[in-house]
C-alpha positions in Angstrom: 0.0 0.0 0.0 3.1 2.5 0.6 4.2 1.2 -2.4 1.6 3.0 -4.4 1.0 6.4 -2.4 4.6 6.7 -3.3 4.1 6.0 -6.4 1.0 8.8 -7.1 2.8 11.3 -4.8 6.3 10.9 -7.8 3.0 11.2 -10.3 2.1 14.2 -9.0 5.5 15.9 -9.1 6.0 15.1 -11.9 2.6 16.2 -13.1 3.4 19.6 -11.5 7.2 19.8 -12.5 5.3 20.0 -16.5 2.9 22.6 -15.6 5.8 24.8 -14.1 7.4 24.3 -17.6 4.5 24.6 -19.3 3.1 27.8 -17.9 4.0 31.2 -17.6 5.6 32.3 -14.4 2.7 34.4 -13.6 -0.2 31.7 -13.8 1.9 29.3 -11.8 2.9 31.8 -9.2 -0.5 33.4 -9.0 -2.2 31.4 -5.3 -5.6 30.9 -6.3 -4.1 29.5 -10.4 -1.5 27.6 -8.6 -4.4 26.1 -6.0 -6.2 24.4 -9.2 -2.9 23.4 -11.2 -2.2 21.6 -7.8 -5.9 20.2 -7.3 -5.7 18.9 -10.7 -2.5 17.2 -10.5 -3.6 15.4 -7.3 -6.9 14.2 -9.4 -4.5 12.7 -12.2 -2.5 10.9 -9.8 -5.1 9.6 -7.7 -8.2 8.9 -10.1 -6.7 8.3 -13.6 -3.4 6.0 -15.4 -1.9 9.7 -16.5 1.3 10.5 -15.9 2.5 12.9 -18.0 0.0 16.1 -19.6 0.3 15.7 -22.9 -2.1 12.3 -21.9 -4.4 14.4 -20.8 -7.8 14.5 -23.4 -10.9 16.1 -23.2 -12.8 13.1 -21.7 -10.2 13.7 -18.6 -11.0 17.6 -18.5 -14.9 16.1 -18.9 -14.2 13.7 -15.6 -12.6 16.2 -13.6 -15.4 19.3 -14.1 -17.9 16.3 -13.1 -15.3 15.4 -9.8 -15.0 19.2 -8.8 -19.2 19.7 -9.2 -19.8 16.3 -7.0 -17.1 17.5 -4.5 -16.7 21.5 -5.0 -18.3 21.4 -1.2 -15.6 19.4 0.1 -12.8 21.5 -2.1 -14.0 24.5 -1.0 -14.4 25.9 -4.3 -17.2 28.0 -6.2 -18.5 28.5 -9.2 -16.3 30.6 -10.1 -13.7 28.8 -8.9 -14.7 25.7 -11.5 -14.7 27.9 -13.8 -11.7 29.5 -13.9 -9.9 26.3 -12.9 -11.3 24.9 -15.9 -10.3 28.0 -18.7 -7.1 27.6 -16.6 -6.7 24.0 -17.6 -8.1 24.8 -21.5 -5.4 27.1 -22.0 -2.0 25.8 -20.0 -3.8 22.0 -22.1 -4.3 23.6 -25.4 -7.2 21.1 -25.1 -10.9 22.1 -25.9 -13.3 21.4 -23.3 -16.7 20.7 -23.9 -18.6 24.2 -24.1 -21.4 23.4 -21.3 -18.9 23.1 -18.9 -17.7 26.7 -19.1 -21.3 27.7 -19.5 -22.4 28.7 -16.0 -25.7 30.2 -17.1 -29.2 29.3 -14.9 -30.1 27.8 -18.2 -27.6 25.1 -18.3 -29.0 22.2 -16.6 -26.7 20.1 -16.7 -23.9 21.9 -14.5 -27.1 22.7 -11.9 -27.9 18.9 -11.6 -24.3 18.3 -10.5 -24.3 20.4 -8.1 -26.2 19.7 -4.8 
């Protein structure tokens, strides 16, 4: 069992080590971006086979939106916080995520059913 937390916690380095890279200095040093580059990286190395984030697809982005609506109470994170976390991700990715899930408009039903 130590085995593998050790194993997800060098994932996650590593996972963050490539967004440091990959992002401008001012998105990773920024606390609240850095927060959600972190959050994600965590998800990857405890809830997917990723290891690197040029892995990373849309169907991953689609999974993790639908973990951070079923948990954004736990995360302490709101709306905006998804959202941003998620244009965040879209851009640092250079990956396009489904359009719903950056719509945070009453009339999108299917973000309001996530959340409870």
């Amino acid at each position: 069992m130590k085995r593998a937390s050790v194993m997800r916690e060098q994932i996650y380095r590593n996972l963050m080590e490539e967004f440091r890279e990959k992002t401008r200095p001012s998105i990773y040093t920024n606390s609240k971006s850095s927060r959600w580059l972190q959050l994600f990286c965590m998800y990857l190395a405890n809830y997917t086979d990723i290891k690197h984030l040029d892995e990373v697809q849309e169907q991953d982005a689609e999974k993790y939106f639908d973990y951070l609506t079923s948990n954004h109470k736990r995360l302490s994170l709101s709306l905006a916080d998804i959202k941003r976390s998620m244009q965040l991700l879209e851009e640092s990715l250079n990956i396009k995520i489904y359009a719903p899930l950056l719509d945070f408009s009453l009339s999108n039903s299917v973000l309001w059913k996530n959340l409870k």
